[in-house]
C-alpha positions in Angstrom: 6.0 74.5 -19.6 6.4 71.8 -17.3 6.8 68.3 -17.0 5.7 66.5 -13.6 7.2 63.1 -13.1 6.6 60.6 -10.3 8.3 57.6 -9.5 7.1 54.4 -7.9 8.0 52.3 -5.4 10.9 50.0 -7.3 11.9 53.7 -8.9 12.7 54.7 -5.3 13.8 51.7 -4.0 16.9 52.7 -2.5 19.9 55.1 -2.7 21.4 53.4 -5.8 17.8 53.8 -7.8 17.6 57.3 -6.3 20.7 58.5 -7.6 19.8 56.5 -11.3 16.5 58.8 -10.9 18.3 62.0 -9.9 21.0 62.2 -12.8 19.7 60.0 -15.4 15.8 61.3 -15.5 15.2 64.1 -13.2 18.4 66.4 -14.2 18.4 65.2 -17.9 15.4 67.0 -19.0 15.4 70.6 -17.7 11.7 70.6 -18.2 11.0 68.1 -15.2 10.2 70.5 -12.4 7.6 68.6 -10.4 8.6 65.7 -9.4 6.0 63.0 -6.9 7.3 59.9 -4.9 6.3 56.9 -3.2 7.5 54.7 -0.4 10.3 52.6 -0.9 8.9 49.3 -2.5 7.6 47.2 0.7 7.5 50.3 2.9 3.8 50.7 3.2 2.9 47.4 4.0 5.4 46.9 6.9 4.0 50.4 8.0 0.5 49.1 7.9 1.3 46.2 9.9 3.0 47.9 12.3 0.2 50.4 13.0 -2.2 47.5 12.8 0.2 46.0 15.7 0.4 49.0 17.7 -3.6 50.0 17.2 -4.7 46.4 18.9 -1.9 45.8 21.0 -0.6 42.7 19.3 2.9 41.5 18.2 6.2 44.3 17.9 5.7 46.7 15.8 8.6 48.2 16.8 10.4 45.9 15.0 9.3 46.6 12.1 9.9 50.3 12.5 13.4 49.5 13.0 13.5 48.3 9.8 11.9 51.0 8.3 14.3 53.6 9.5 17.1 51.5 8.7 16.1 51.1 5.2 15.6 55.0 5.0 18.8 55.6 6.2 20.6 53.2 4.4 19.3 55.7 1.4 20.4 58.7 3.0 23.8 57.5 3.5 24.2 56.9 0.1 23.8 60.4 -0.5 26.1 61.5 2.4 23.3 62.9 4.5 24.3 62.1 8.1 23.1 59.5 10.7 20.3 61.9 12.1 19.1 63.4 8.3 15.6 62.0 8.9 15.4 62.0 12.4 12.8 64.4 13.0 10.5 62.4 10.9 11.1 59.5 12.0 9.7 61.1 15.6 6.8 62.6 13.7 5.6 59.4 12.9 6.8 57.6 16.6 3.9 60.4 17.8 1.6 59.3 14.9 1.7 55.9 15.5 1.3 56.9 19.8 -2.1 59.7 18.6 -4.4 56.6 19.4 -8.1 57.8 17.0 -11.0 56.1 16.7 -11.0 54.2 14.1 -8.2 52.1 12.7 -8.5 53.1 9.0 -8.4 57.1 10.3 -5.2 55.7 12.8 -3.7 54.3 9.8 -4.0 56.8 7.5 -2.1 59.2 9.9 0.9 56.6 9.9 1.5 55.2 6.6 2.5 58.2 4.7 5.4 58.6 6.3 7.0 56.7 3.6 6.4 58.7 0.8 7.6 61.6 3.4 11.0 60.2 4.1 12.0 59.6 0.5 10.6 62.8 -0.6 13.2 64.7 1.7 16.1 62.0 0.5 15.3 63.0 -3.1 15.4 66.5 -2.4 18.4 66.5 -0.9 20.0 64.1 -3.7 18.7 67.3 -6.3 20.4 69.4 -3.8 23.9 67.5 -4.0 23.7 68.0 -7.7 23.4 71.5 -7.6 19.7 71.8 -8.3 17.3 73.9 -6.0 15.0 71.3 -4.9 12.5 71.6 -2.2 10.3 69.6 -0.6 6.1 70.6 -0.4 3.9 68.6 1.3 0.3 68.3 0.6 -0.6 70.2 3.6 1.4 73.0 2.6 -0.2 73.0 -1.1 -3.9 73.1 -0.4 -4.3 69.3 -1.2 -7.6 69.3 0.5 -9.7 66.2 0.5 -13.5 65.0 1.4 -11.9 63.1 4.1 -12.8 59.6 3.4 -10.2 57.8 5.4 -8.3 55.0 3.0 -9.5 56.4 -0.4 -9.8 60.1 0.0 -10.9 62.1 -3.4 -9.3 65.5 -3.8 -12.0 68.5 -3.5 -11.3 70.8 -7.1 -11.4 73.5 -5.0 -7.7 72.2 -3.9 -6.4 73.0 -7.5 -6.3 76.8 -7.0 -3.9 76.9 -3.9 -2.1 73.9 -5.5 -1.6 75.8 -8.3 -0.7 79.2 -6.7 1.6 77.4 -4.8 3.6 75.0 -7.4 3.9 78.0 -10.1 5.3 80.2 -7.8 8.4 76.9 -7.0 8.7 77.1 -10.6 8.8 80.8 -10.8 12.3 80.8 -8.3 13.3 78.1 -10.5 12.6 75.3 -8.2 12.2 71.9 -8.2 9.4 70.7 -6.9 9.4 67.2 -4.8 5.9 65.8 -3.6 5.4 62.8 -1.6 2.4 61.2 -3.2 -0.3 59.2 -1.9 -2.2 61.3 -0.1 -4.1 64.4 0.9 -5.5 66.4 4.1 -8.7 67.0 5.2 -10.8 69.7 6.6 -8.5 69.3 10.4 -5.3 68.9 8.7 -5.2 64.9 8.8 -3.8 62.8 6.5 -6.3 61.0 4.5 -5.0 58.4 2.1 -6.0 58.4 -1.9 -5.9 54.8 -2.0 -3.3 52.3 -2.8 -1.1 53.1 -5.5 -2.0 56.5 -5.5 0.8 58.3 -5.9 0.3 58.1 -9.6 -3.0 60.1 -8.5 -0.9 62.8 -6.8 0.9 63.5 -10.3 -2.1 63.6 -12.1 -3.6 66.5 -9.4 0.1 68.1 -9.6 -0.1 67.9 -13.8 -3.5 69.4 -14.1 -2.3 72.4 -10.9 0.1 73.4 -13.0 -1.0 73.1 -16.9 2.0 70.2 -17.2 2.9 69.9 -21.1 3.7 66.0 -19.6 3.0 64.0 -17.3 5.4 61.0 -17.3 5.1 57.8 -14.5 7.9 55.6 -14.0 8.1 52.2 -13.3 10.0 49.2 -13.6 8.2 48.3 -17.3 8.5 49.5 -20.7 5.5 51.7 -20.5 1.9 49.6 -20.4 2.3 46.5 -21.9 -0.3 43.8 -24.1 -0.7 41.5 -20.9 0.3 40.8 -17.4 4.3 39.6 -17.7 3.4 37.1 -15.0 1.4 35.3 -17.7 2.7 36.1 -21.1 6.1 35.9 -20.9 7.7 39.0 -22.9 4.5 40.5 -23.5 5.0 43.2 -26.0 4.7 47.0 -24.7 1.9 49.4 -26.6 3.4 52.6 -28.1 0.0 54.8 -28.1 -3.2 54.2 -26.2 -6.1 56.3 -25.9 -7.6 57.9 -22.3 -10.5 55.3 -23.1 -8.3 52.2 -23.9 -5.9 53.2 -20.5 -8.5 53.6 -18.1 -10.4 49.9 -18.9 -7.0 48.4 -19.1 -6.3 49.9 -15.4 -9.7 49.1 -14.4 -9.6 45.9 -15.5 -6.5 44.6 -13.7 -3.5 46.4 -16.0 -2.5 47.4 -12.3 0.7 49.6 -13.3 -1.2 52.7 -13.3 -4.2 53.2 -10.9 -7.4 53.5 -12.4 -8.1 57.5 -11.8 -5.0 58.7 -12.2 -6.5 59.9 -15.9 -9.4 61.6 -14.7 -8.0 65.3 -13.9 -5.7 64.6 -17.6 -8.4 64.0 -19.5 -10.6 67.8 -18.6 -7.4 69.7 -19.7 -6.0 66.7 -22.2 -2.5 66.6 -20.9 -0.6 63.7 -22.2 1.0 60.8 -19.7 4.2 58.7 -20.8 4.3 55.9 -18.8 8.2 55.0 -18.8 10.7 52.3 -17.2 13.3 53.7 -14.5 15.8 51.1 -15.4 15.6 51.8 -19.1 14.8 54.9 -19.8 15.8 55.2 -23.6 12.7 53.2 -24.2 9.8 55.5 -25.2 7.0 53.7 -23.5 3.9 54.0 -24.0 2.0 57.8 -24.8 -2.0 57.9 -23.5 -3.7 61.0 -24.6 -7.3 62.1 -26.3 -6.5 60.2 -29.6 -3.8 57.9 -31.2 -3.1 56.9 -35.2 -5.0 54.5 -35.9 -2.3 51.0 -36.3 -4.2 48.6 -37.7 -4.7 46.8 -34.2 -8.2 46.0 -33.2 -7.0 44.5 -29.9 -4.5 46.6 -27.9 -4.1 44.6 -24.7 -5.6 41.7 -22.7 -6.2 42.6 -19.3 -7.4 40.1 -15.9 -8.5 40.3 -12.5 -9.9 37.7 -10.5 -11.0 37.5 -6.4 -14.2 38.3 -7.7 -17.7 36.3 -7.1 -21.1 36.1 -9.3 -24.7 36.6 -8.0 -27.1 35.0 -9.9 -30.5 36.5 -9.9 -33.3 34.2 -12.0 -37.7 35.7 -11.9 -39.9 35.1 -15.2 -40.5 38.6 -16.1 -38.1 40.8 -15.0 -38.6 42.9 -17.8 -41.9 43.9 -16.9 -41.2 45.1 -13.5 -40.5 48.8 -13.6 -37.5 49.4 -11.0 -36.9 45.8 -10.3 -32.9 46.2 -11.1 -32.3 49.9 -8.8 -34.2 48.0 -5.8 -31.3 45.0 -6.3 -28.5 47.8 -6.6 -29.8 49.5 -3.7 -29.5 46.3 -1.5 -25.9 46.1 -3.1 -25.0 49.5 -2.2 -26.6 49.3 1.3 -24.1 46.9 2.3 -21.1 48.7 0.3 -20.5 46.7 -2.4 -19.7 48.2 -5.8 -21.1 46.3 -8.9 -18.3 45.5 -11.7 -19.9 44.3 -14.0 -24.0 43.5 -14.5 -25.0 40.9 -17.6 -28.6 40.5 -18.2 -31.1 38.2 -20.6 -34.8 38.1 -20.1 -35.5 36.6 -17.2 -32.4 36.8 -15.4 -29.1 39.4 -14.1 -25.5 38.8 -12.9 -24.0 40.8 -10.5 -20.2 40.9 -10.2 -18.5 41.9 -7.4 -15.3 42.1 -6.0 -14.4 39.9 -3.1 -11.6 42.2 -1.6 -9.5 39.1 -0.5 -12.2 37.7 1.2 -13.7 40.7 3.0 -17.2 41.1 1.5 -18.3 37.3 1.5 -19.9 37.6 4.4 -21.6 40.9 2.8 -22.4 39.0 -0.4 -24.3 36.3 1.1 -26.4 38.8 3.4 -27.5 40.5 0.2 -28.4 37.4 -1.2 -30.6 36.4 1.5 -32.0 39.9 1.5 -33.0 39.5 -2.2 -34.2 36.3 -2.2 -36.6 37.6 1.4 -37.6 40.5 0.0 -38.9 38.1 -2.7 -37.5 39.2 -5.7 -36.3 36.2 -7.0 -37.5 32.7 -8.6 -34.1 31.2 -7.7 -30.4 32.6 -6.4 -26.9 31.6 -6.4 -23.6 32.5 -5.9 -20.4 31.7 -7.5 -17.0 32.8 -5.9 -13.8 32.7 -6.9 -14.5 33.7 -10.3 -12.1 35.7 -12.8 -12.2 38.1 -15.4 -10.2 38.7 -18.4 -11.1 41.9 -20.7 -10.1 42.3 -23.9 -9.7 46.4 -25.4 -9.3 48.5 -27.9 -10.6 50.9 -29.9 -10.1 49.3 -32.9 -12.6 46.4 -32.3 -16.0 48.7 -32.8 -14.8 48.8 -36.7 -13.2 45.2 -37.1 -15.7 42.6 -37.8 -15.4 39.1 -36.2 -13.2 40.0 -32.7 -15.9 38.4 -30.3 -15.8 35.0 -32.7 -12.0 35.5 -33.0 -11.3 35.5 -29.4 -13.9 32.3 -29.2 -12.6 30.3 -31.5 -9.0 31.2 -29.6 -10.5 30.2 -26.1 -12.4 26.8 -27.8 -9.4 26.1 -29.6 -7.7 26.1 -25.8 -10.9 24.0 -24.9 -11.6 26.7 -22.3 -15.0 27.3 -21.6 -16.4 30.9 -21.0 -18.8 30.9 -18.4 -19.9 34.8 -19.1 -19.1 37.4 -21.9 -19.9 40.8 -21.3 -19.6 43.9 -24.1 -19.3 47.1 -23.2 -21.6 49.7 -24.8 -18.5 51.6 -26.0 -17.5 48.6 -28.3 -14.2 49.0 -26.7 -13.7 46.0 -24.4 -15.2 42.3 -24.5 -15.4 41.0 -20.7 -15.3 37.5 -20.5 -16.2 35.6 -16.7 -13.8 32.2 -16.1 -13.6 29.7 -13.5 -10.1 31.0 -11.8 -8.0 27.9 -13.0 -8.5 29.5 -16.4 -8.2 32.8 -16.2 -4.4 32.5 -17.1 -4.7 30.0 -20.2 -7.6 32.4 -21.5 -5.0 35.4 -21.0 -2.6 33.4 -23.0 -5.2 32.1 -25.6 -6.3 35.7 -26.9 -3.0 37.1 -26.4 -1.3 34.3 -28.9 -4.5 34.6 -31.2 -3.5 38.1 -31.5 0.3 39.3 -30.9 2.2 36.0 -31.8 3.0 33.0 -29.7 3.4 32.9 -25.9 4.7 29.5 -25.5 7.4 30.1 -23.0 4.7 31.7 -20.8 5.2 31.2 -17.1 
């Protein structure tokens, strides 16, 4: 049996991280024979604005491709590599970034991968100065075949059996395995993105090709912890959470681990570890199918924000057989996904995501599309707002969480303008105005793991 392991951006960071990765993690567990890698930390962005630059013509992105390949090479020195290691890559994307498409997100898609490229073949080669026979496999030479949506490409399952074939028989010869993660290919052979962050994605596809007994993730944390360490300061880290409990925390703004990186664990219920590159005697935190139960009905506080409210107000919505799918409809005509939708009698809430500013101009065109289509007695939008959820599994079977939480927030004299629960009885979603998102974080957090005063 296998373990896969990938390593983010801050695991990968630089020579001196690589080598920590190679002989304290990698070659310390002879199980860990698939191993996935992202960018350097910083890497993508710069690529993105230097294809942005180059796509319209505007400012030097050469510049910032100097960089780049400096910083790559700085790694591959560390390793003894020679100047010219990476230099074929390095022209692979030059002619990316000069294949001018139609489209910028396709354009883009074909350029920023390259960073997960270059430190996949600097790792390899680091297993390969150890001793160990590493090779690198790309996801066009594993089947990693996607529907081709350009910027947040899904995987097609029919991927799994040449990614399987494939990745057994590198274990077979007694390889190592070294992905870069992040994206896919589709139906031509281009690169198509999974989305940012998704190199924890590529794992998860990599776990479930190849029937891992593990799948760890490293980062730069003790595994997933109770709240965001920009707010709590010291938050504690959980030891168990269920598939359930991991995948509202990530959905809900516990942005360590992307949101569907559990989905291809959970059909074949393969564990993940999520562990801490720069300590790895900690144990982190385990996700699988079930936990013991510990007494907690909270596990974590969770927040988000950039999001904005639709109001929607008629006397007698209930009445009116498909009033709510005609609203959607209008949502999803304009391509905005609904977060979360709160309802009374005579009125809804729609949340949805303001993508740093991108779809206000899409929100208030389906407003005035509601309100002309005449569906409405009144509408009105509030931006800005934030979200802070509350999980765990615990809370269906503990009386008094939503008045616990309550009295926490009034005791903050914070004032919830929304409070959503979720069917499952797992999470509570409450709606703030953004300057108290952070205090409400706190408020809960102190109410139920111990005092955050020294928060930041």
């Amino acid at each position: 049996m296998a373990i896969v392991c990938k390593f983010g951006g801050t695991s990968a960071k630089d020579g001196q991280t690589l080598e920590r990765v190679v002989d304290n993690i990698i070659l310390a567990d002879e199980r860990r024979k698939v191993v996935v890698v992202s960018a350097q930390a910083g890497i993508t962005d710069k690529l993105i604005k230097a294809g942005s630059q180059q796509y319209s013509n505007d400012g030097n992105p050469e510049d910032l491709l100097i960089n780049v390949m400096e910083e790559y090479n700085r790694s591959a020195s560390h390793f003894n590599l020679g100047d010219n290691f990476l230099k074929l890559h390095f022209d692979a994307m030059h002619r990316a970034l000069a294949n001018r498409v139609d489209g910028i997100q396709m354009y883009l898609d074909g350029v920023i991968p390259y960073g997960e490229r270059f430190n996949a073949e600097i790792l390899a080669a680091a297993l390969r100065s150890r001793g160990a026979n590493a090779r690198v496999y790309y996801p066009e030479d594993i089947g990693m075949r996607t529907d081709g949506k350009f910027g947040g490409a899904k995987l097609l399952h029919d991927s799994y059996k040449k990614m399987e074939a494939a990745l057994k028989a590198a274990l077979s010869r007694g390889e190592i395995a070294v992905l870069p993660g992040f994206y896919g290919v589709d139906a031509q052979g281009r690169f198509t993105i999974l989305g940012r962050g998704a190199s924890d994605i590529t794992g998860a596809h990599a776990s479930y090709a190849v029937d891992a007994e593990l799948y760890e993730n490293w980062s730069d944390q003790n595994g997933i912890l109770r709240a965001h360490p920009n707010v709590v300061e010291k938050p504690e880290s959980i030891g168990n959470l269920t598939y359930r409990e991991a995948r509202e925390l990530a959905i809900s703004g516990a942005n360590i681990l992307h949101q569907d990186t559990l989905i291809p664990l959970i059909s074949k219920g393969i564990r993940l570890n999520v562990r801490n590159t720069f300590n790895p005697s900690h144990p982190g935190t385990y996700i699988g199918p079930t936990k013991t139960p510990n007494g907690h009905a909270v596990e974590a506080v969770a927040h988000r924000t950039d999001f904005a409210v639709v109001y929607l107000e008629k006397i007698g919505i209930e009445n009116e057989v498909g009033y709510t799918s005609r609203v959607t409809e209008m949502f999803a005509r304009h391509g905005l996904s609904i977060e979360r939708s709160p309802d009374d009698n005579d009125s809804l809430a729609f949340i949805v995501p303001q993508n740093k500013g991108e779809n206000m101009g899409k929100i208030a065109a389906v407003a005035r599309e509601i309100e002309d289509a005449g569906l409405v007695d009144k509408i009105s939008i509030q931006y800005d707002r934030g979200l802070v959820c509350v999980v765990g599994e615990g809370m269906k079977d503990t009386p008094g969480v939503t008045a616990k939480v309550s009295g926490a927030l009034a005791a903050a004299n914070i004032n919830i303008e929304m409070i959503v629960h979720g069917p499952s009885q797992r999470n509570i979603t409450l709606g703030f105005h953004p300057d108290n998102v952070a205090n409400a974080v706190r408020a809960i957090y102190n109410a139920y793991f111990g005092n955050s005063a020294g928060a930041k």
